[in-house]
mmCIF file of the N, C-alpha and C atoms, coordinates in Angstrom:
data_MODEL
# 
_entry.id   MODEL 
# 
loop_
_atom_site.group_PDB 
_atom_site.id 
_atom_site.type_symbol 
_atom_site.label_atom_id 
_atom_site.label_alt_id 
_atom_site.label_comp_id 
_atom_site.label_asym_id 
_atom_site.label_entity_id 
_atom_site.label_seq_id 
_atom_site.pdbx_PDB_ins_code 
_atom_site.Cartn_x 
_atom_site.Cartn_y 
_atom_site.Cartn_z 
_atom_site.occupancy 
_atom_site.B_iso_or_equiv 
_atom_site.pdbx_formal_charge 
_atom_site.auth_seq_id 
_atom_site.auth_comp_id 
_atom_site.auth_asym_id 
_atom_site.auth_atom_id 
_atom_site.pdbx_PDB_model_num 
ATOM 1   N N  . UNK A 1 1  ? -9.760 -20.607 12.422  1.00 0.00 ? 1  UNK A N  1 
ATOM 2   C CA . UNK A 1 1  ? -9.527 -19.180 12.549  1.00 0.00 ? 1  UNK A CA 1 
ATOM 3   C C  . UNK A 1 1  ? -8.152 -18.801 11.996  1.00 0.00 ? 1  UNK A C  1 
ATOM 4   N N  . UNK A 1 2  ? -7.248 -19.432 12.106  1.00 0.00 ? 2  UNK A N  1 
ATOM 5   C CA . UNK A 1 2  ? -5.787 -19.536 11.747  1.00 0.00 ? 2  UNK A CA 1 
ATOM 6   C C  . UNK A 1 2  ? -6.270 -19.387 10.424  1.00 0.00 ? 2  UNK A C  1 
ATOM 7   N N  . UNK A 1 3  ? -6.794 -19.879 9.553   1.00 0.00 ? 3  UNK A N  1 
ATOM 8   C CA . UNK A 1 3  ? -6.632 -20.025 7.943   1.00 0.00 ? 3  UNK A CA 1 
ATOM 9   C C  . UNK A 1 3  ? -7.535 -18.711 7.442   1.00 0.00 ? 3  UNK A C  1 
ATOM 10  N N  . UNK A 1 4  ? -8.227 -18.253 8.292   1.00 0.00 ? 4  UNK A N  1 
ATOM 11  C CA . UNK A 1 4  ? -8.932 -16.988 7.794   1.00 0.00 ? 4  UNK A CA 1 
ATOM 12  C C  . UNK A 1 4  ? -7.598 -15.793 7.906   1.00 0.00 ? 4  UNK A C  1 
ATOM 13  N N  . UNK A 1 5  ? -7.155 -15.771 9.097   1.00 0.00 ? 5  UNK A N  1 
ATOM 14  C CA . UNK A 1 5  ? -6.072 -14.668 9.072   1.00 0.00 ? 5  UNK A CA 1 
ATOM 15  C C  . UNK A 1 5  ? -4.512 -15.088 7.942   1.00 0.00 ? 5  UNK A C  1 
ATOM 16  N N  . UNK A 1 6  ? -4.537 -16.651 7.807   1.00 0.00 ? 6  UNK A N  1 
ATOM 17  C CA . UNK A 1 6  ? -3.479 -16.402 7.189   1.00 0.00 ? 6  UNK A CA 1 
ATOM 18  C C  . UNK A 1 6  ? -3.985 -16.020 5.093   1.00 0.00 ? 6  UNK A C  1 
ATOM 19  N N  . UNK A 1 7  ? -5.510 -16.623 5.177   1.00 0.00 ? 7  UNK A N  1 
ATOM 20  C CA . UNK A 1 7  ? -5.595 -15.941 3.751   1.00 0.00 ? 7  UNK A CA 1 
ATOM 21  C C  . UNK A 1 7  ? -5.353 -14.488 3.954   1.00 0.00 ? 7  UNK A C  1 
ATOM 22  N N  . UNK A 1 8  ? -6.131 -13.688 5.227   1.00 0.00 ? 8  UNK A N  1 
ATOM 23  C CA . UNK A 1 8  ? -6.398 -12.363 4.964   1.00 0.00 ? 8  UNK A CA 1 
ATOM 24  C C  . UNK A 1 8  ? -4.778 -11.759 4.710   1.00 0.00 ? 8  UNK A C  1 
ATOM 25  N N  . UNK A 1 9  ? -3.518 -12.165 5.488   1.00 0.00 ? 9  UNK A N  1 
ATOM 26  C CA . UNK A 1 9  ? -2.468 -11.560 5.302   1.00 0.00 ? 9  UNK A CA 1 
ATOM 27  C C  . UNK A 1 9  ? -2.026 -12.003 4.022   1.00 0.00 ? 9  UNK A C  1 
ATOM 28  N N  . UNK A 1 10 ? -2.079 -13.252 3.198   1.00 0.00 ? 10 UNK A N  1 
ATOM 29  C CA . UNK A 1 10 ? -1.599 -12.866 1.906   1.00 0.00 ? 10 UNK A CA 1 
ATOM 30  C C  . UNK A 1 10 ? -2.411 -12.111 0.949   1.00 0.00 ? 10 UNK A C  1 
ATOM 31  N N  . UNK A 1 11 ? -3.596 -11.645 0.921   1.00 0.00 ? 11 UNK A N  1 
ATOM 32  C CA . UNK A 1 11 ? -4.798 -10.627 0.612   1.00 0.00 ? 11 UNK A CA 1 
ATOM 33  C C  . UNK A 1 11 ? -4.465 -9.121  0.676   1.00 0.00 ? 11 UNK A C  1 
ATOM 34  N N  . UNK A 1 12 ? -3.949 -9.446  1.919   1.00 0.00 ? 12 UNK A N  1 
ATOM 35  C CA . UNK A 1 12 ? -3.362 -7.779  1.803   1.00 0.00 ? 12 UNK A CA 1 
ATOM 36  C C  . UNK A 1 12 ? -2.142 -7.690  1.763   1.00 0.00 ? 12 UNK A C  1 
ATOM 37  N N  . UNK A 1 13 ? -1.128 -8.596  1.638   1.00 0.00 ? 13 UNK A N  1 
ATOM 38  C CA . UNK A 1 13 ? 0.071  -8.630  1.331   1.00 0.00 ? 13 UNK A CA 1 
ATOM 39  C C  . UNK A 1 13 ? 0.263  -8.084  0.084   1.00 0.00 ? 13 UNK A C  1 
ATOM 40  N N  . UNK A 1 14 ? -0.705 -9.111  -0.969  1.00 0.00 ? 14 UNK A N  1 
ATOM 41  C CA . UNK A 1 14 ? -0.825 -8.682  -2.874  1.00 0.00 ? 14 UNK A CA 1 
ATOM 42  C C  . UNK A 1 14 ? -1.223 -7.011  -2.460  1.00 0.00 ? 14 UNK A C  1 
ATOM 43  N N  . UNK A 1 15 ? -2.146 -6.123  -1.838  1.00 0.00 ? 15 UNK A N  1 
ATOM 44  C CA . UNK A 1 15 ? -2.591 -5.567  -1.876  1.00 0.00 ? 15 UNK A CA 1 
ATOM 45  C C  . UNK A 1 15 ? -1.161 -4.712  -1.644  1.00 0.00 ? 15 UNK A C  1 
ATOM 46  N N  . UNK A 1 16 ? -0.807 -4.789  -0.728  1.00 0.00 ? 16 UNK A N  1 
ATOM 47  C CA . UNK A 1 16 ? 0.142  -3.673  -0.532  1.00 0.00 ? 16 UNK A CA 1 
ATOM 48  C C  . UNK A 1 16 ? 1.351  -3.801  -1.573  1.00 0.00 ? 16 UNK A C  1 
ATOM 49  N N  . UNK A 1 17 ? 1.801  -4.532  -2.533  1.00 0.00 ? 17 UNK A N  1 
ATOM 50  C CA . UNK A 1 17 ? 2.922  -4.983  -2.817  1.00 0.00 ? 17 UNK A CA 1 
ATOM 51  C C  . UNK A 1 17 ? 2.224  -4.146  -4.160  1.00 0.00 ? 17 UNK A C  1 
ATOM 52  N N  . UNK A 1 18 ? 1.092  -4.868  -4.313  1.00 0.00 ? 18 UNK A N  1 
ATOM 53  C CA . UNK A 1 18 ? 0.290  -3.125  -5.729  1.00 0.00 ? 18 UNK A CA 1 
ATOM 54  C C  . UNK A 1 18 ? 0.625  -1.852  -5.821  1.00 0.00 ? 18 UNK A C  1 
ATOM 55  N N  . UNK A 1 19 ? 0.250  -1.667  -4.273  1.00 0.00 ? 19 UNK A N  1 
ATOM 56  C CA . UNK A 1 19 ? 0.490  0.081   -4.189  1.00 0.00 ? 19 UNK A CA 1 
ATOM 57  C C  . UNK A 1 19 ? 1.717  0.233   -3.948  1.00 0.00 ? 19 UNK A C  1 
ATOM 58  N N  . UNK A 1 20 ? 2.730  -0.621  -3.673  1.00 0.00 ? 20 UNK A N  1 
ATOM 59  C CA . UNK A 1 20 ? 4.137  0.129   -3.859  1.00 0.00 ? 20 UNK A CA 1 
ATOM 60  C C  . UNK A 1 20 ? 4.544  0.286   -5.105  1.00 0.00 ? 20 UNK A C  1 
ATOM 61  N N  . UNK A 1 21 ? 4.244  -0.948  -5.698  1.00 0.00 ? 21 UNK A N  1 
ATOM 62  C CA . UNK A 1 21 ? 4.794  -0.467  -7.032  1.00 0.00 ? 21 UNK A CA 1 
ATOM 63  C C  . UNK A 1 21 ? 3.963  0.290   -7.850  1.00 0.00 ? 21 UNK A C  1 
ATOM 64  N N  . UNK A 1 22 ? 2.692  1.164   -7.605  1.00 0.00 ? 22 UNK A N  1 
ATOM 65  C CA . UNK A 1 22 ? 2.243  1.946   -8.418  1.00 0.00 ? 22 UNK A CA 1 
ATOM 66  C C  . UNK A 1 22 ? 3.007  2.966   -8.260  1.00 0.00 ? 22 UNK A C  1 
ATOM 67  N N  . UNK A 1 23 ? 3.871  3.106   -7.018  1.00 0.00 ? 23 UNK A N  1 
ATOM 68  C CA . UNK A 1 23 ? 4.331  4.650   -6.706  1.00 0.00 ? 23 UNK A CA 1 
ATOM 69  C C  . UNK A 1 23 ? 5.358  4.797   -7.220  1.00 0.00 ? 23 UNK A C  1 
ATOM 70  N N  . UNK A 1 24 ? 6.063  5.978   -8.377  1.00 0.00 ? 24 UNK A N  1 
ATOM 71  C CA . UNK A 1 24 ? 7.349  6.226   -8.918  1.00 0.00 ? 24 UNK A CA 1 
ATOM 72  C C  . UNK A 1 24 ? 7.705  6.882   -8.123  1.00 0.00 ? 24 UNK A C  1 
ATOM 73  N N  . UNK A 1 25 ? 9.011  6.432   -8.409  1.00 0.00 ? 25 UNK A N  1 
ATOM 74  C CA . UNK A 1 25 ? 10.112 7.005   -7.124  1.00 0.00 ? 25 UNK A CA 1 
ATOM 75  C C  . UNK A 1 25 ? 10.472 8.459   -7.785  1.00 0.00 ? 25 UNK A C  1 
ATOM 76  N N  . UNK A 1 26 ? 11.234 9.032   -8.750  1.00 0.00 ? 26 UNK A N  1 
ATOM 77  C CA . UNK A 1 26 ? 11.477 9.940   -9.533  1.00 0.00 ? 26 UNK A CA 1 
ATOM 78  C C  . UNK A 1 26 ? 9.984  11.030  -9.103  1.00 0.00 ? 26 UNK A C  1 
ATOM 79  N N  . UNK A 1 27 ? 8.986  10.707  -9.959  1.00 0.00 ? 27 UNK A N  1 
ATOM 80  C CA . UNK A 1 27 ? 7.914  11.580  -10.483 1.00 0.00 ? 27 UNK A CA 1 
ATOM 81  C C  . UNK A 1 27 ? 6.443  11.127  -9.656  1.00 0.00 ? 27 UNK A C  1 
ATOM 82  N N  . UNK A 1 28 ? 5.747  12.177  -10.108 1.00 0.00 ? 28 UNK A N  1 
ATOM 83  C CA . UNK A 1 28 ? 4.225  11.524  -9.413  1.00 0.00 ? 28 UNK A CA 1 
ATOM 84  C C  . UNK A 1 28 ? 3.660  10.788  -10.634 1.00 0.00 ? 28 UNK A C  1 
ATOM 85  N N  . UNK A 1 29 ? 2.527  10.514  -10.106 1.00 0.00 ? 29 UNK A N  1 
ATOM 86  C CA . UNK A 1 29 ? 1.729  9.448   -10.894 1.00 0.00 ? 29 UNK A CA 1 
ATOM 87  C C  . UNK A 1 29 ? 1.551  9.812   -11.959 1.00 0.00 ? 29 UNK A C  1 
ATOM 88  N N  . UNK A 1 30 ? 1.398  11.158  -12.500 1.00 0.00 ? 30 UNK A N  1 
ATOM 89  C CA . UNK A 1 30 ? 0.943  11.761  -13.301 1.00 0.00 ? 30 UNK A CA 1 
ATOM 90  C C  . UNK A 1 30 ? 1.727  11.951  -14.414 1.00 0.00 ? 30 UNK A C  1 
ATOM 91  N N  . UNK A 1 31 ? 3.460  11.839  -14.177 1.00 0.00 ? 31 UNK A N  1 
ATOM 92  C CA . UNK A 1 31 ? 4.484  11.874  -14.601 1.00 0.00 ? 31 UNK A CA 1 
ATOM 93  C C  . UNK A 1 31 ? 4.151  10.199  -15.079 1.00 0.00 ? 31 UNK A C  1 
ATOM 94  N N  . UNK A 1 32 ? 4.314  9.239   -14.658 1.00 0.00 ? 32 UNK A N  1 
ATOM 95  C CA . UNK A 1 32 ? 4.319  7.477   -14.992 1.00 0.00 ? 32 UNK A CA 1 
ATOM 96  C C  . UNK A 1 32 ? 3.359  7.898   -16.328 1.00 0.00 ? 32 UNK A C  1 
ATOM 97  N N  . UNK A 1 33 ? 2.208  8.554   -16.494 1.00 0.00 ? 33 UNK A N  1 
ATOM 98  C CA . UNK A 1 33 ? 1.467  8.094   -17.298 1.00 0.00 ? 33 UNK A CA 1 
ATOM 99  C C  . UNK A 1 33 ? 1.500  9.638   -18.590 1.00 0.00 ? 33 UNK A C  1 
ATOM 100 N N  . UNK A 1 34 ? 2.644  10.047  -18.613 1.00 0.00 ? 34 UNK A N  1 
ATOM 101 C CA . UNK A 1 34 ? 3.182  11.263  -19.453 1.00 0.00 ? 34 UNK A CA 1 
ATOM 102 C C  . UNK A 1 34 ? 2.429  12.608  -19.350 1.00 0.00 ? 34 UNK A C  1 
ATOM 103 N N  . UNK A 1 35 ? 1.744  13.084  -17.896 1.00 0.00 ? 35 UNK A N  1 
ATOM 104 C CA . UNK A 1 35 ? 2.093  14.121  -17.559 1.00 0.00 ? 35 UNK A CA 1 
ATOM 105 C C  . UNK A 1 35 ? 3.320  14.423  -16.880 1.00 0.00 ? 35 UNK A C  1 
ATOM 106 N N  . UNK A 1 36 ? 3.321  16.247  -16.879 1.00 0.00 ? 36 UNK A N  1 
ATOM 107 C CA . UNK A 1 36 ? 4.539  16.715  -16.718 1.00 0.00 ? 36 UNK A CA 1 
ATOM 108 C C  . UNK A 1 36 ? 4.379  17.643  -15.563 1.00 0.00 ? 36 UNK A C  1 
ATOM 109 N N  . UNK A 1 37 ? 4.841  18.030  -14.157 1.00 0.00 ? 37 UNK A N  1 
ATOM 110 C CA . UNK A 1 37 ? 4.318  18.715  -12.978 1.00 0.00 ? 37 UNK A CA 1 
ATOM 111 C C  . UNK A 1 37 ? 5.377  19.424  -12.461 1.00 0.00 ? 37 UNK A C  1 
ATOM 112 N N  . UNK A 1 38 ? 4.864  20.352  -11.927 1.00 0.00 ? 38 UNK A N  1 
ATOM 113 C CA . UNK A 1 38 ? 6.060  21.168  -11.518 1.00 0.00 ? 38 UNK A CA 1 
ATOM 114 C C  . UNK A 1 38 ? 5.848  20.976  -10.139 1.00 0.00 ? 38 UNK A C  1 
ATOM 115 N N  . UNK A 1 39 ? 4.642  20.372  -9.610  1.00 0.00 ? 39 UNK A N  1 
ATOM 116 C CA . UNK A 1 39 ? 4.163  20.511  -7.909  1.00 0.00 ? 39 UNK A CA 1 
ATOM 117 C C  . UNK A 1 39 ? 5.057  19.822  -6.831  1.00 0.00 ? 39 UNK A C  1 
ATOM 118 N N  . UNK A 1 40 ? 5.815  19.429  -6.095  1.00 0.00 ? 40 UNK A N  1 
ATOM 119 C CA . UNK A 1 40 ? 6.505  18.796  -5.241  1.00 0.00 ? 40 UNK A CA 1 
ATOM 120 C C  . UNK A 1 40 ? 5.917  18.026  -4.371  1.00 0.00 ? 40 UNK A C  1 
ATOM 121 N N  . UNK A 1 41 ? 4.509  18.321  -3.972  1.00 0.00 ? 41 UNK A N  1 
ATOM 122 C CA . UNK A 1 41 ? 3.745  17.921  -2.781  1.00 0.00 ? 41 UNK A CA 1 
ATOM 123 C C  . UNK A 1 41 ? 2.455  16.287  -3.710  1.00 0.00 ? 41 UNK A C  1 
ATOM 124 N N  . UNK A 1 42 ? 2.227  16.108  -3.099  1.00 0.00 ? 42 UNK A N  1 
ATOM 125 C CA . UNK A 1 42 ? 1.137  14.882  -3.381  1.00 0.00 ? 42 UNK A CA 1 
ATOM 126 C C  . UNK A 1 42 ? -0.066 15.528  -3.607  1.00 0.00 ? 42 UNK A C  1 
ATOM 127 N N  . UNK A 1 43 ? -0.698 14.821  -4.595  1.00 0.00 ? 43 UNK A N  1 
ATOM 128 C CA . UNK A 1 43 ? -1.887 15.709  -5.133  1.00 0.00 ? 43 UNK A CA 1 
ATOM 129 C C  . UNK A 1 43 ? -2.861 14.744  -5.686  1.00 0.00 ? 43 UNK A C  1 
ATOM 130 N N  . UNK A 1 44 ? -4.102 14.520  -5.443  1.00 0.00 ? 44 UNK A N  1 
ATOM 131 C CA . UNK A 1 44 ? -5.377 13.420  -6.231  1.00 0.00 ? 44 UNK A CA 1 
ATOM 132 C C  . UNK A 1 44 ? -4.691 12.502  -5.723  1.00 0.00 ? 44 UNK A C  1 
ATOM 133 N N  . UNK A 1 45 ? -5.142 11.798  -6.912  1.00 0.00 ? 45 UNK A N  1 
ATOM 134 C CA . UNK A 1 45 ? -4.617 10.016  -7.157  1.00 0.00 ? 45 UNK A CA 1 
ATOM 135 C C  . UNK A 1 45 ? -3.204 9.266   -6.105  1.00 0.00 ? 45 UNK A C  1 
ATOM 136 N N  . UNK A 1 46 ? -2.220 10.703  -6.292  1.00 0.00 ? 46 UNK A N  1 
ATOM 137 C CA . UNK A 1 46 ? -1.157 10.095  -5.684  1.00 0.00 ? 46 UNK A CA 1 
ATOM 138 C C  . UNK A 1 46 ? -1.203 9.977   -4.494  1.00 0.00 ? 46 UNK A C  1 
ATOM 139 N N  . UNK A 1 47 ? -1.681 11.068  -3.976  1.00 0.00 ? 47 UNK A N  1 
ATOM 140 C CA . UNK A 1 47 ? -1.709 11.349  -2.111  1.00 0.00 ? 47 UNK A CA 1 
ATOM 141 C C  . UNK A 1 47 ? -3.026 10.266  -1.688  1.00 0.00 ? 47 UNK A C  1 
ATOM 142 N N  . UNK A 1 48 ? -4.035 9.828   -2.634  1.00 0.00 ? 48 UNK A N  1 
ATOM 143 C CA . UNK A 1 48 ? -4.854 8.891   -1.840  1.00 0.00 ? 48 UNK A CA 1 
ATOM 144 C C  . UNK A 1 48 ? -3.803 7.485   -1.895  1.00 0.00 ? 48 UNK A C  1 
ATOM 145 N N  . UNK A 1 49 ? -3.398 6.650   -3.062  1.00 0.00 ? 49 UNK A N  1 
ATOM 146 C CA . UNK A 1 49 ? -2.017 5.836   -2.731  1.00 0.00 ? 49 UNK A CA 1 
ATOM 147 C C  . UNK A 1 49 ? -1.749 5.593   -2.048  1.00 0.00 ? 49 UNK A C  1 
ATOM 148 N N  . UNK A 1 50 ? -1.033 7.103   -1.815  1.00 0.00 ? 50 UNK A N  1 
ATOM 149 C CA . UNK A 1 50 ? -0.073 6.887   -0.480  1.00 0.00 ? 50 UNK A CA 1 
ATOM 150 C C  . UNK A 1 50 ? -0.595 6.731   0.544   1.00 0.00 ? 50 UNK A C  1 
ATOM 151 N N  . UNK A 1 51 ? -1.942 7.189   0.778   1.00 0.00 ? 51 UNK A N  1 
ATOM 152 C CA . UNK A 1 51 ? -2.682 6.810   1.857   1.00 0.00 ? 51 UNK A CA 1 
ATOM 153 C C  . UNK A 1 51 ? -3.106 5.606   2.223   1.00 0.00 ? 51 UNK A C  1 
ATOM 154 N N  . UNK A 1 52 ? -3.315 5.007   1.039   1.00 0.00 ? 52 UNK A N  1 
ATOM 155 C CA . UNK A 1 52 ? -4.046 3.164   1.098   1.00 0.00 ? 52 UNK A CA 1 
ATOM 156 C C  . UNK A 1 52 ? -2.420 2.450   0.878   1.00 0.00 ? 52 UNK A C  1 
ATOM 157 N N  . UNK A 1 53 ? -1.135 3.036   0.855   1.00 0.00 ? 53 UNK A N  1 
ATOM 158 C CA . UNK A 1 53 ? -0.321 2.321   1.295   1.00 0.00 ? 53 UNK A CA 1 
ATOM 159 C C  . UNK A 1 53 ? -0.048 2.505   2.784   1.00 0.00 ? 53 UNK A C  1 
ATOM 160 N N  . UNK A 1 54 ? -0.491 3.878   3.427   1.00 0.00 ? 54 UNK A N  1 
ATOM 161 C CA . UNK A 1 54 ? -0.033 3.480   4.821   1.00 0.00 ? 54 UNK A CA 1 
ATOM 162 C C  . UNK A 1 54 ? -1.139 2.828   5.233   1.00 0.00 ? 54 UNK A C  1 
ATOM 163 N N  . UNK A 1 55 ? -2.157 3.015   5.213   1.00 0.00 ? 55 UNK A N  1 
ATOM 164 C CA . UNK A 1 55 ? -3.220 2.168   5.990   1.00 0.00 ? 55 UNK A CA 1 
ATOM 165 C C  . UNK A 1 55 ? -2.931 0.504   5.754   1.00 0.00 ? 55 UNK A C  1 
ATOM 166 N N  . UNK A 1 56 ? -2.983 -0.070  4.654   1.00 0.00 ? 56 UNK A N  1 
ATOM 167 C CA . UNK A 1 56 ? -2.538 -1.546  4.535   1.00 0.00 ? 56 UNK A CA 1 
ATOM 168 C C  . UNK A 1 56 ? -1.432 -1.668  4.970   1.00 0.00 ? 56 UNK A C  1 
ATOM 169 N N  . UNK A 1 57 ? -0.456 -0.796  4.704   1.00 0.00 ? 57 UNK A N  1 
ATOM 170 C CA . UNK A 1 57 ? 0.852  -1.237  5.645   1.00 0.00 ? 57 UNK A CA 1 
ATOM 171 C C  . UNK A 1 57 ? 0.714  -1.558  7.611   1.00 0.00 ? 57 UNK A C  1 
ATOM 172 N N  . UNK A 1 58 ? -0.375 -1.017  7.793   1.00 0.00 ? 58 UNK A N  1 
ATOM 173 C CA . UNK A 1 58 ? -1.011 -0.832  9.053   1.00 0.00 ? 58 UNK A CA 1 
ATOM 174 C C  . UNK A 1 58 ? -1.181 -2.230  9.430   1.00 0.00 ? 58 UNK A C  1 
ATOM 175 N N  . UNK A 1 59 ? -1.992 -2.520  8.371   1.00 0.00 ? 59 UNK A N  1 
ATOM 176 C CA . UNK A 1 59 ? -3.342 -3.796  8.964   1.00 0.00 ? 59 UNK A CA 1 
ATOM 177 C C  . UNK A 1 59 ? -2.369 -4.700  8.757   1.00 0.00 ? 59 UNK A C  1 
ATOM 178 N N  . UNK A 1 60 ? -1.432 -5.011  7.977   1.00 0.00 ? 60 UNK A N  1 
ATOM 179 C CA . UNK A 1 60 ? -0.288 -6.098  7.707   1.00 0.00 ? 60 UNK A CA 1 
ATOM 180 C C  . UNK A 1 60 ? 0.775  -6.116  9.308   1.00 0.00 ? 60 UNK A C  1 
ATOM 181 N N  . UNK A 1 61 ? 0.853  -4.793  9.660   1.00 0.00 ? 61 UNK A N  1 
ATOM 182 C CA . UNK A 1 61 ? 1.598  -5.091  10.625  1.00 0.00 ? 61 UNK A CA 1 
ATOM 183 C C  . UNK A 1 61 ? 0.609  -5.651  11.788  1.00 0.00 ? 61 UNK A C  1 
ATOM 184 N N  . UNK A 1 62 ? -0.197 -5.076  12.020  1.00 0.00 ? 62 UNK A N  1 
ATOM 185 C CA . UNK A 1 62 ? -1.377 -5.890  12.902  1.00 0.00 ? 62 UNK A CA 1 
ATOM 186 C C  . UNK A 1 62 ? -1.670 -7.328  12.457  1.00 0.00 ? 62 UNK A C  1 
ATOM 187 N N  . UNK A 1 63 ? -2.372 -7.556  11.639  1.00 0.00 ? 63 UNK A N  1 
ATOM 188 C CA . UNK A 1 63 ? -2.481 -8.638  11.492  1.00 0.00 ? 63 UNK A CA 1 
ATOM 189 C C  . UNK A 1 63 ? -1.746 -9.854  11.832  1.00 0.00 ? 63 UNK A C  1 
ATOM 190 N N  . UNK A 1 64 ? 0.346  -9.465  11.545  1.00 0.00 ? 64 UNK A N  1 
ATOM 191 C CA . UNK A 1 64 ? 1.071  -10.044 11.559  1.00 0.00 ? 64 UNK A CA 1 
ATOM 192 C C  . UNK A 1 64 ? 1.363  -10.350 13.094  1.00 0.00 ? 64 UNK A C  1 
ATOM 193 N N  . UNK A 1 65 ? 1.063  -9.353  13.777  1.00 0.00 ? 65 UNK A N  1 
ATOM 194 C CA . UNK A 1 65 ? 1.116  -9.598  15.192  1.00 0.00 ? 65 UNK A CA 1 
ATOM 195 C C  . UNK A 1 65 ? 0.229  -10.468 16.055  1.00 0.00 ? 65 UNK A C  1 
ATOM 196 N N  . UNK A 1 66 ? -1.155 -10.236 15.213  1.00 0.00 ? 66 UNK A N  1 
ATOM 197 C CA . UNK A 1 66 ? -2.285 -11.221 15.547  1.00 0.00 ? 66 UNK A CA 1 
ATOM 198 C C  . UNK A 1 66 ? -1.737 -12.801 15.224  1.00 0.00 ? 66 UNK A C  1 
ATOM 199 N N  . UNK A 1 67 ? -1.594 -13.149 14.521  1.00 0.00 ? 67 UNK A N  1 
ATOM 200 C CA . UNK A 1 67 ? -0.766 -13.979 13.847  1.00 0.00 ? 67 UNK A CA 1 
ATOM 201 C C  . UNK A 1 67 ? -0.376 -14.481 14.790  1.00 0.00 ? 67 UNK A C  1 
ATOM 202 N N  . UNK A 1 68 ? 1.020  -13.909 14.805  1.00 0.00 ? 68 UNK A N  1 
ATOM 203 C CA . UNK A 1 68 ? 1.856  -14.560 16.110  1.00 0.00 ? 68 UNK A CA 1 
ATOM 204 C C  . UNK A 1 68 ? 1.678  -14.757 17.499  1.00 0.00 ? 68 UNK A C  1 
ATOM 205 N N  . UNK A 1 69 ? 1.245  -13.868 17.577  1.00 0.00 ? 69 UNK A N  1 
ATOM 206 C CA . UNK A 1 69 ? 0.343  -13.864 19.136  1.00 0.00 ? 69 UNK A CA 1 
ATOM 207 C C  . UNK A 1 69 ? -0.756 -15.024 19.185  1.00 0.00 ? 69 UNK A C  1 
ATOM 208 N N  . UNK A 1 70 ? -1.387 -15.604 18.214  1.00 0.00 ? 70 UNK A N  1 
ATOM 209 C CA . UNK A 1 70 ? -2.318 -16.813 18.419  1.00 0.00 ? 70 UNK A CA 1 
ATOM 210 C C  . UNK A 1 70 ? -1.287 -17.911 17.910  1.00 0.00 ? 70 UNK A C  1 
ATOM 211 N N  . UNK A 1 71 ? -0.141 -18.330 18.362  1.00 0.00 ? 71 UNK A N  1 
ATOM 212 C CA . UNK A 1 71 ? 0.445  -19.703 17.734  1.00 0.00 ? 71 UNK A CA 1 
ATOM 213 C C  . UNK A 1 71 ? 0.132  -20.152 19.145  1.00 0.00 ? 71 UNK A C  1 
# 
């Protein structure tokens, strides 16, 4: 059981370490790929991202607790 949770946390480790770096710090997504926006707020593509970065950021912290809690 140990080796299932420790693949799953480096699984979603890669996973989350994706979606940070898809996100530009400066501009939205749309800007990275040479659109130009005047909008301030999160919009499509970017605001789902950011969403599947907080949710995996979620399950990583859970997981990590599961983790430790079964040594």
């Amino acid at each position: 059981m140990g080796i299932i949770f420790g693949i799953a946390q480096i699984v979603i480790s890669i996973i989350l370490l994706g979606l940070i770096l898809i996100q530009n710090q400066g501009g939205g997504l749309g800007e990275a790929f040479g659109q130009s926006t005047l909008y301030s707020s999160k919009r499509g593509m970017e605001k789902f991202i950011f969403l599947l970065t907080i949710i995996f950021a979620f399950l990583f912290i859970i997981l990590s607790l599961v983790v430790f809690l079964n040594q």
